[in-house]
C-alpha positions as CSV (number, residue, x, y, z in Angstrom):
1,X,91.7,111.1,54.7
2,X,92.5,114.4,55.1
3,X,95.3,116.0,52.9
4,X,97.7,117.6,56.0
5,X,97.2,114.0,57.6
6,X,98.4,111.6,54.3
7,X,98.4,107.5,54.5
8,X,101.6,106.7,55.9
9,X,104.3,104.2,54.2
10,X,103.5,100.5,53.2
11,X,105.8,99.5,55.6
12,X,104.7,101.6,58.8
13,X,101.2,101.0,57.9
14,X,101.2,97.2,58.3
15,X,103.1,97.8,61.7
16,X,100.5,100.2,62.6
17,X,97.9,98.1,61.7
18,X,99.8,94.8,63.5
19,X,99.6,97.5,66.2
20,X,95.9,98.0,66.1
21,X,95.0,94.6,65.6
22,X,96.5,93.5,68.8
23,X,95.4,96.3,70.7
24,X,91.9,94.7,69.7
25,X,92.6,91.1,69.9
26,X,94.1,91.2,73.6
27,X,91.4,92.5,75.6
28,X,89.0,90.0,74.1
29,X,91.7,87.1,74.5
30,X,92.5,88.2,77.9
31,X,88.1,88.4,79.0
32,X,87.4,85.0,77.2
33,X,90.6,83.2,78.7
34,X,89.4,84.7,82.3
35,X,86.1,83.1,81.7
36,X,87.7,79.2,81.3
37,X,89.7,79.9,84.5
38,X,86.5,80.6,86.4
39,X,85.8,77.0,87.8
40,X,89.2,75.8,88.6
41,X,89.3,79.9,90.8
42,X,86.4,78.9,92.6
43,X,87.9,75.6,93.6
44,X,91.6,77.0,94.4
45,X,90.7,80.1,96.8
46,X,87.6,78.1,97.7
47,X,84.9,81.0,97.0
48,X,81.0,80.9,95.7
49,X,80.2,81.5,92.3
50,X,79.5,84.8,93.2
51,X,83.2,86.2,94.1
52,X,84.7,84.1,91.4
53,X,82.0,85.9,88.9
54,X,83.3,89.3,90.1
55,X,87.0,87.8,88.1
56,X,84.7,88.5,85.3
57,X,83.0,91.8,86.6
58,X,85.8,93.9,87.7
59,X,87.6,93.7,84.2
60,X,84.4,94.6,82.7
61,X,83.9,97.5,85.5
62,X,87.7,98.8,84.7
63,X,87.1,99.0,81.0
64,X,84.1,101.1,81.5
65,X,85.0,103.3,84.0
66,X,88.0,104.6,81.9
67,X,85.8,104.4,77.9
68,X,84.3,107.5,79.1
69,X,87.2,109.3,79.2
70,X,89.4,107.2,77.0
71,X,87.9,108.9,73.8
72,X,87.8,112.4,75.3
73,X,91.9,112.0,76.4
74,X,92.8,111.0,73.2
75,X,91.6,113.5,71.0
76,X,93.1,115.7,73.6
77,X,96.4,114.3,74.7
78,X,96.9,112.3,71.1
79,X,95.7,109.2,70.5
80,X,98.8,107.3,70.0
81,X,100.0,108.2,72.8
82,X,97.1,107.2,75.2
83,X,97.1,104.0,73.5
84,X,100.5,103.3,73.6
85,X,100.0,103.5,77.5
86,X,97.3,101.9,77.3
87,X,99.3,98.9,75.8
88,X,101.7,99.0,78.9
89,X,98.9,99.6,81.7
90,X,97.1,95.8,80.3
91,X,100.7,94.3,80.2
92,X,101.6,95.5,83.5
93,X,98.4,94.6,85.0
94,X,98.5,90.8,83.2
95,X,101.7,90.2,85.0
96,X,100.0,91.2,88.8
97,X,97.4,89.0,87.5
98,X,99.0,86.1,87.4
99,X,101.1,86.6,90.5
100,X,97.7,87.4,92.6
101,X,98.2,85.4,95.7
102,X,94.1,85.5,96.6
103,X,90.7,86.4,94.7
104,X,90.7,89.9,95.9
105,X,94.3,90.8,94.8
106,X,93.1,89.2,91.5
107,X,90.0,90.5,90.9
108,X,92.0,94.1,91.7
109,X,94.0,93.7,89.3
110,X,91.7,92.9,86.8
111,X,90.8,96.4,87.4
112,X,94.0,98.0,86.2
113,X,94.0,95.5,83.2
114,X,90.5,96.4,82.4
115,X,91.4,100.3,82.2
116,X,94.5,99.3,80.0
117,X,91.9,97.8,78.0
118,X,89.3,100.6,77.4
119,X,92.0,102.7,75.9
120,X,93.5,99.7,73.4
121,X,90.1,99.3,72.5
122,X,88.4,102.3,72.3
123,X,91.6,104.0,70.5
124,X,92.3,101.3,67.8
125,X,88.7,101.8,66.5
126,X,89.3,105.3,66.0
127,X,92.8,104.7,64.7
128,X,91.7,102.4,61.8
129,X,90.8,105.2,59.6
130,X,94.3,107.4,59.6
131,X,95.8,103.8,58.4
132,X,93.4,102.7,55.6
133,X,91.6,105.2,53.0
134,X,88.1,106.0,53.3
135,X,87.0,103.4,51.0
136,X,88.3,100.9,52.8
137,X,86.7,101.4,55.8
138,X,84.6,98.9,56.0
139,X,87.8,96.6,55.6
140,X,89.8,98.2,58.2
141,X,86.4,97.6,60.6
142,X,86.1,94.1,59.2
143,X,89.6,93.6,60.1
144,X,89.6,94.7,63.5
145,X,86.1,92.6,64.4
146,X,88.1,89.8,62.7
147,X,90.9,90.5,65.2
148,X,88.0,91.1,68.3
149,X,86.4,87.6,67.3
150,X,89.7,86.1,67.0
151,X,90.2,86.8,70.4
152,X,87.2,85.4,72.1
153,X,87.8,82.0,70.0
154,X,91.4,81.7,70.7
155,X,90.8,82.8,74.5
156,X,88.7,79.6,75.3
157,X,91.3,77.1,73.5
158,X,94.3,78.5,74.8
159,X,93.0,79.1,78.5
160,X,91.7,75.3,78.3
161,X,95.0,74.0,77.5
162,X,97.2,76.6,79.4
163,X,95.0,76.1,82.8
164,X,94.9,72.3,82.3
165,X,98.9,71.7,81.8
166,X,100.2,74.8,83.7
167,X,97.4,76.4,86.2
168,X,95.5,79.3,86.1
169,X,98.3,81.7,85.9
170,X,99.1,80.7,82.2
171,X,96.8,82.3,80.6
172,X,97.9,85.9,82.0
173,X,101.7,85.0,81.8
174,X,100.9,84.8,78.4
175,X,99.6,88.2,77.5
176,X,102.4,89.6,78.7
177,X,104.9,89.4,75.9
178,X,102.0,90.1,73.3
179,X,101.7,93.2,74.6
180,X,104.9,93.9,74.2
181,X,105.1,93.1,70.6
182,X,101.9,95.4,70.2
183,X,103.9,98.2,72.4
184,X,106.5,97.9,69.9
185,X,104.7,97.9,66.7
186,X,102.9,101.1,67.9
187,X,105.5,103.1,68.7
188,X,107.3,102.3,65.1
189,X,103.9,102.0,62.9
190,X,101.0,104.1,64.1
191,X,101.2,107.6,62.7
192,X,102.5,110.6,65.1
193,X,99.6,112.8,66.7
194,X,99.2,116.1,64.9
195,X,98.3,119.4,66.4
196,X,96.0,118.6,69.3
197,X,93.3,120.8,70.5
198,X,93.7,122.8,73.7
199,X,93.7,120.0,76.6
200,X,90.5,120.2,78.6
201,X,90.3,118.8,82.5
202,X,88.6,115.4,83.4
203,X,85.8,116.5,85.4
204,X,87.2,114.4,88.3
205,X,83.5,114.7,90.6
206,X,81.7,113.7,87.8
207,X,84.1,110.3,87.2
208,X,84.0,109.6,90.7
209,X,79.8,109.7,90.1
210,X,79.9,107.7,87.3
211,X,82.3,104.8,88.8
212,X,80.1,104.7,92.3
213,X,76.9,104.2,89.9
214,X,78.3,101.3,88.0
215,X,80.2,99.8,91.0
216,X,76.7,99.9,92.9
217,X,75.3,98.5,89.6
218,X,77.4,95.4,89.4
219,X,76.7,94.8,93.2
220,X,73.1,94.9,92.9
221,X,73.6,92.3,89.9
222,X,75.7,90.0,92.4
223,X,73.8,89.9,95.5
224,X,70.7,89.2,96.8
225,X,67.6,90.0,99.0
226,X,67.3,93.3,100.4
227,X,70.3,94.5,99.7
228,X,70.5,93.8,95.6
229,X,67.1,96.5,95.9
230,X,69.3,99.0,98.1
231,X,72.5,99.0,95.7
232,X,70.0,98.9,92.8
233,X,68.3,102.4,94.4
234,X,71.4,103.9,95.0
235,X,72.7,102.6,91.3
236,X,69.8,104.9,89.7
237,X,70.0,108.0,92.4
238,X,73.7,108.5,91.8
239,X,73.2,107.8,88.3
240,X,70.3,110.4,88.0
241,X,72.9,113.1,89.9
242,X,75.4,111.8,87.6
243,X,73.1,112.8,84.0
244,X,71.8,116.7,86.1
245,X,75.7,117.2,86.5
246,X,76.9,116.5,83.2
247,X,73.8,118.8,82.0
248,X,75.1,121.4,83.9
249,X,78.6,121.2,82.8
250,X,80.2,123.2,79.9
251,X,82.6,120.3,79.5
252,X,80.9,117.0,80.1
253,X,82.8,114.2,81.1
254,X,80.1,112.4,78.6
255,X,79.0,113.7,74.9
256,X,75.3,113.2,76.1
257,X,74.4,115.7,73.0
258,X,75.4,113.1,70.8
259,X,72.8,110.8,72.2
260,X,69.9,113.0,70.5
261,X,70.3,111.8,66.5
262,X,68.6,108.8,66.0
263,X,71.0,106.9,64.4
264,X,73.8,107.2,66.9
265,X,71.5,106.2,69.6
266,X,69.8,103.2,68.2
267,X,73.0,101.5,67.3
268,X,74.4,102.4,70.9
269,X,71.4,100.4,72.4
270,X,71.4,97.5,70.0
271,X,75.0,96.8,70.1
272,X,74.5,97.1,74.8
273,X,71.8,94.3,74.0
274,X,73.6,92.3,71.4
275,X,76.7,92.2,74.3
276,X,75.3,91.3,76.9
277,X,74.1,88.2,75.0
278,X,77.7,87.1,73.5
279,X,79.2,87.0,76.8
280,X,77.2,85.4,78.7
281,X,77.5,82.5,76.2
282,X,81.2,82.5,77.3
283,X,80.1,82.6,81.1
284,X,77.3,79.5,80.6
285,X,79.8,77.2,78.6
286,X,82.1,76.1,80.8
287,X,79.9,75.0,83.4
288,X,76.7,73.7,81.3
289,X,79.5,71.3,79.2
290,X,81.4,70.3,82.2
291,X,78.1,69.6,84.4
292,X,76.4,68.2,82.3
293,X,78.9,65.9,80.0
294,X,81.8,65.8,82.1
295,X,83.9,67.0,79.7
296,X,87.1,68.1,80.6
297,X,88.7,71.7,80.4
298,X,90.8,71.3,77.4
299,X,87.7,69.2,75.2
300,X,85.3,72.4,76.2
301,X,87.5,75.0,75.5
302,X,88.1,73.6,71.6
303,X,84.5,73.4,71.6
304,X,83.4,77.1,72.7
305,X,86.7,78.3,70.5
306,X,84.6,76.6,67.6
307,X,81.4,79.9,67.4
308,X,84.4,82.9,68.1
309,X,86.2,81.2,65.4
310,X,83.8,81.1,62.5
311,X,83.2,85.0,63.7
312,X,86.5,85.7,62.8
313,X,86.0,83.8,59.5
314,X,82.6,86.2,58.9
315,X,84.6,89.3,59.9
316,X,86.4,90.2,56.6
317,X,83.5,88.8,54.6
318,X,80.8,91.0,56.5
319,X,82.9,93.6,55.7
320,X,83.1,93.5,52.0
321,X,79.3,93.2,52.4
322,X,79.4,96.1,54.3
323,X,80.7,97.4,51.5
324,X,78.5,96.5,49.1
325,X,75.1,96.0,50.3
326,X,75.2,98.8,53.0
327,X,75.4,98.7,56.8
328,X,71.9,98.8,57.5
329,X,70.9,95.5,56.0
330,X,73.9,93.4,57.1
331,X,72.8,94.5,60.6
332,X,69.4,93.6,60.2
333,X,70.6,90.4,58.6
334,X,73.4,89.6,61.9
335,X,70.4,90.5,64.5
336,X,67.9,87.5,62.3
337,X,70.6,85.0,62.4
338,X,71.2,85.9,66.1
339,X,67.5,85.5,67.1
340,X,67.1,81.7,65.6
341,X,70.6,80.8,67.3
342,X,69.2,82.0,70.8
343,X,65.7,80.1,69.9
344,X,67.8,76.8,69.5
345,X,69.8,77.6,72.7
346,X,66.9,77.9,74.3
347,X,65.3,74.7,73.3
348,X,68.3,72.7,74.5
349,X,67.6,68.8,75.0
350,X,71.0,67.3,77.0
351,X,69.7,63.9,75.3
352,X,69.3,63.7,71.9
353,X,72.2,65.7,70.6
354,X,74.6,65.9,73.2
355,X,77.4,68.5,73.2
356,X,76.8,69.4,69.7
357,X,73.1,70.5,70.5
358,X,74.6,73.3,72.4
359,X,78.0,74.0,70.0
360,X,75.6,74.3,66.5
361,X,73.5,77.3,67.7
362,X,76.4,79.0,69.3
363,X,78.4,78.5,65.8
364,X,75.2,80.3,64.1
365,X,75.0,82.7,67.0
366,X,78.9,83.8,66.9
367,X,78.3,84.5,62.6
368,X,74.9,86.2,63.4
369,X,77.1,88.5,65.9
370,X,80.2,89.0,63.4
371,X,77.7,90.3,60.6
372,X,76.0,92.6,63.1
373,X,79.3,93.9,64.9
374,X,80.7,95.0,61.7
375,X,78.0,96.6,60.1
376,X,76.8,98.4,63.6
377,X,80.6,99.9,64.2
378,X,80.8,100.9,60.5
379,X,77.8,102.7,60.6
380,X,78.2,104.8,64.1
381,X,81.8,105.3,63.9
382,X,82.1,105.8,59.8
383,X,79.4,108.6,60.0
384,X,80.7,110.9,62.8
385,X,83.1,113.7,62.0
386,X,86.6,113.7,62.2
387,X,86.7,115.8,65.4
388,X,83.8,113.6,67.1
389,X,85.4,110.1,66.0
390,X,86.9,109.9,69.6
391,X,84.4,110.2,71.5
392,X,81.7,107.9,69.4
393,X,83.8,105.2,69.2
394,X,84.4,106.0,73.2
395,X,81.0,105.8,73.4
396,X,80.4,102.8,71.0
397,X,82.7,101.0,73.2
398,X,81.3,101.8,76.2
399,X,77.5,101.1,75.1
400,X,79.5,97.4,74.5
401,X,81.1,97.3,78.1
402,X,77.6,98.5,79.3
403,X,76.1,95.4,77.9
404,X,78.8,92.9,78.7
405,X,78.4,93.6,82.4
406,X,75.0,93.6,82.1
407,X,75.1,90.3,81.0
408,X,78.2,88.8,83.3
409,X,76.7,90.3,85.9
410,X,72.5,90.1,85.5
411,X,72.2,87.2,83.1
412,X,75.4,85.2,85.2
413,X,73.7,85.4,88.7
414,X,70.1,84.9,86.9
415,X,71.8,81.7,85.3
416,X,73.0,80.5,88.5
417,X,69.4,81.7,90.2
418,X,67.5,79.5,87.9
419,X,70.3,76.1,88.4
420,X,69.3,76.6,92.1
421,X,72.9,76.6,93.4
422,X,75.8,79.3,94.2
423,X,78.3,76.1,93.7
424,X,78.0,75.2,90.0
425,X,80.6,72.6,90.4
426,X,77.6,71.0,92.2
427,X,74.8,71.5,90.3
428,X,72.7,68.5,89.1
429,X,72.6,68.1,85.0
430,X,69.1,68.3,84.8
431,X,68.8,71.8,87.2
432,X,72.2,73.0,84.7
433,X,70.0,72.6,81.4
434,X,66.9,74.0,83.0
435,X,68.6,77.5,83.5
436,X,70.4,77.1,79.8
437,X,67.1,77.0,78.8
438,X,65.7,79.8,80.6
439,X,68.3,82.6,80.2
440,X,68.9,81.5,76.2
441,X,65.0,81.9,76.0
442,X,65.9,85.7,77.4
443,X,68.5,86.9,75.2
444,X,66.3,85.7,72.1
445,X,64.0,88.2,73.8
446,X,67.1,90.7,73.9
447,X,67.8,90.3,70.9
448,X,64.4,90.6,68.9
449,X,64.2,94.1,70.9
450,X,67.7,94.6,69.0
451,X,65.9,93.9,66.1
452,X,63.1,95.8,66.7
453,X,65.1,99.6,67.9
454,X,67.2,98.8,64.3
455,X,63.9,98.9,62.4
456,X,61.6,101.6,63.8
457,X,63.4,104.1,62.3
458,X,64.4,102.8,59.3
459,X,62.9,106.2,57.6
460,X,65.3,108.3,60.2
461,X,68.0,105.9,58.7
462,X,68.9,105.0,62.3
463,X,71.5,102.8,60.9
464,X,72.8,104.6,58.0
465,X,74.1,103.0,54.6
């Protein structure tokens, strides 16, 4: 901590921090509630898998589009300020959520609560470390991924008891006044922005690019036949203009530059991987424990709360290992314990151990994850300079976005491929646990090649202690 920018009061810094903790916690409590309400949305605006997956998608599309510039705006236009309307944006946008009167007004404004999102997110991260001395900055990250896994587990639980007793609405009414206790807490806690740097313009064409790409992207992910191969082509042309524009611009819309030192771009890919892995544990659950033990919404969202819980137990302990031992071994050590959790996902036997032969490896899977997230955000984040914090957590986050539409979008439609049916609700037992198997046996794959981009440049220290 720089001596012009000193800790602020006791008092104001545990409001601040209330601040940033929420700003963390809602986005993943508002994405993992989503995912329960996915069955009883196909049922009540009578749509395929495939629309009611796109629930899922266009939050994940609206928090990516807006990362890229969520960093950039708020090392230019203050960072408490963009986050502070960031805050309002998601509680705005919660509110038209749950008065959607069809699927497309919904998944619309899952859009607008997705790009509240990005800047909550992306800005907490890079917040943590005017709040907390340098020391402690593996506890302020430990904190925050305590907060992020606290999120996902209390999502499931809540949205399984909320949609059973009051509908699918619930869960978004209920985001609304936590948002505006996180409003509040920012605007009394979280530090005032200093002097900002002179404000530079969004390159607007280059946005529009970028959104087109990723919006072709998730189409191509959520169709089929010929046209899945012509939004996939068109995803990688506009995406190749996208990467010669930014080259030739003297203020890119992306810090590409960044991507050349080893360490930055190795934890980038491994923490895409690692996310497209987590959530499409979230997106599996529901259906695989309803289809195949008839359990009902409230039973299987305890159940899935159970792995995103003992993450948020792991959080503050990874930390302090952080600490200690250094961030490149606890991330080696989060990607191992990943890899035997997916192995046991992937040998799922509906038979012999019954619900709990799916809730154990997801327990181990949801640790292995808290020890990796913690030690991967320490070690990007913590070793960029103060003037380039923005935009590598920006870009941290987005490399995370990246991965969780990757895996909503890819793994979802290759899960629901592989069960042989566009109407879950339908599906046999036997045909659900056959594509378990399958796509769990693919993100062990996933995340071995984690593993292996951590370790290949160990002597580059591509994940620095």
């Amino acid at each position: 901590m720089s001596p012009l920018n000193p800790l602020p009061t006791p008092a104001a810094r545990r409001l601040g921090l209330l601040a940033l903790g929420l700003a963390t916690l809602l986005p993943m409590l508002a994405g993992s509630m989503a995912n329960m309400a996915l069955p009883a949305l196909g049922q009540v605006f009578a749509v395929p898998f495939a629309s009611v997956q796109w629930v899922l998608v266009a939050y994940l599309l609206g928090i990516t589009c807006l990362t890229v510039v969520a960093g950039r705006l708020g090392d230019g236009v203050g960072r408490r300020c963009l986050l502070l309307w960031g805050v309002a944006l998601f509680a705005l946008a919660s509110l038209l959520c749950a008065l959607a009167p069809t699927i497309g007004w919904l998944i619309a404004a899952r859009v607008l609560q997705g790009s509240g999102a990005a800047c909550m997110l992306s800005l907490a991260l890079a917040m943590v470390g005017q709040l907390v001395p340098p020391a402690r900055r593996g506890w302020g990250m430990g904190l925050l991924g305590t907060l992020s896994a606290c999120g996902t587990a209390l999502g499931p639980s809540f949205g399984g008891l909320l949609i059973g007793g009051f509908g699918w609405q619930a869960p978004f009414l209920l985001l609304v006044p936590v948002s505006l206790l996180a409003l509040g807490a920012g605007m009394v806690g979280l530090p005032p922005d200093g002097a900002l740097p002179q404000r530079k313009r969004i390159n607007l064409a280059s946005l529009s690019m970028l959104v087109v790409a990723l919006l072709c992207y998730g189409l191509a992910l959520t169709s089929g036949g010929a046209l899945a191969l012509e939004l996939g082509v068109g995803a990688l042309l506009v995406t190749a203009l996208f990467i010669r524009r930014e080259r030739l611009e003297s203020s890119p819309l992306l810090p590409l530059v960044l991507l050349a030192e080893p360490r930055l771009r190795g934890g980038l890919l491994a923490s895409a991987l690692v996310a497209s892995v987590m959530v499409v544990t979230l997106l599996i659950g529901p259906f695989y424990l309803h289809g195949v033990f008839e359990l009902d919404m409230a039973t299987i969202g305890l159940m899935i709360s159970g792995g995103p819980l003992l993450a948020a137990l792991t959080g503050m302990p990874a930390g302090w290992l952080v600490d200690r031992f250094g961030s490149r071994r606890i991330v080696r050590l989060g990607l191992m314990v990943m890899t035997i959790a997916a192995l046991g996902l992937a040998s799922l036997t509906a038979g012999y151990y019954g619900p709990l032969g799916y809730l154990l490896p997801i327990l181990l899977l949801t640790a292995g994850y808290a020890l990796f997230q913690t030690a991967n955000n320490s070690a990007v984040v913590g070793g960029a300079s103060e003037q380039a914090r923005g935009a590598v957590a920006g870009l941290l986050t987005l490399s995370r976005n990246l991965g969780q539409l990757a895996g909503a979008a890819g793994l979802g439609g290759l899960f629901a491929t592989l069960v042989g049916t566009h109407n879950l609700s339908m599906a046999m037992p036997t045909d659900l646990v056959f594509g378990t198997q399958l796509t769990f046996a693919l993100t062990g794959l996933l995340i071995g090649l984690a593993l292996w981009l951590v370790g290949r440049r160990e002597e580059e220290a591509l994940i620095v202690v």
